[in-house]
N, C-alpha and C positions, 0 to 999 in steps of 0.2 A: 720668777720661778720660786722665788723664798715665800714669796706671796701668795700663789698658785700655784701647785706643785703638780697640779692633772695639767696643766696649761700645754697645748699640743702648737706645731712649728706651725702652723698655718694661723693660731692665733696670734702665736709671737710675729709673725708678718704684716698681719693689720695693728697691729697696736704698735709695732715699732716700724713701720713703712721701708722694712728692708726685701729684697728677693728671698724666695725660700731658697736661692744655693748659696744666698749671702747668711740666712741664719744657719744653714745644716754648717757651716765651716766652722763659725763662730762656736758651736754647741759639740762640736772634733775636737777645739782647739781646748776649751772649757775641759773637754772627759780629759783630753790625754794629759790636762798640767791635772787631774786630778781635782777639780773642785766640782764638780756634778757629777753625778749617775744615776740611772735611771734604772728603776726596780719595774718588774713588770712587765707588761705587753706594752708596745706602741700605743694600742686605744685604749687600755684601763690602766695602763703602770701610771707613775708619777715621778717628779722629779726630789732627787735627793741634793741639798746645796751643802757643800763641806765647810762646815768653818776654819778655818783657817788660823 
């Protein structure tokens, strides 16, 4: 995501060979401790990575 920040869950599924309900939880987990969010629409937003 820091890398690709358009990068949508279906790519992150071929590139990291998990299930899309295996990434959507992971990407739950990531908003609610607060270190991603996502600005925008689903197909044109992008992702924002917090630094910490």
């Amino acid at each position: 995501m820091r890398e690709n920040p358009s990068i949508t869950i279906a790519e992150l599924v071929s590139e990291l060979g998990m299930s899309r309900s295996g990434i959507s939880k992971q990407i739950a987990k990531l908003k609610a401790d607060g270190v991603i969010e996502r600005e925008g629409s689903d197909k044109g937003g992008y992702w924002i990575v917090k630094s910490k």
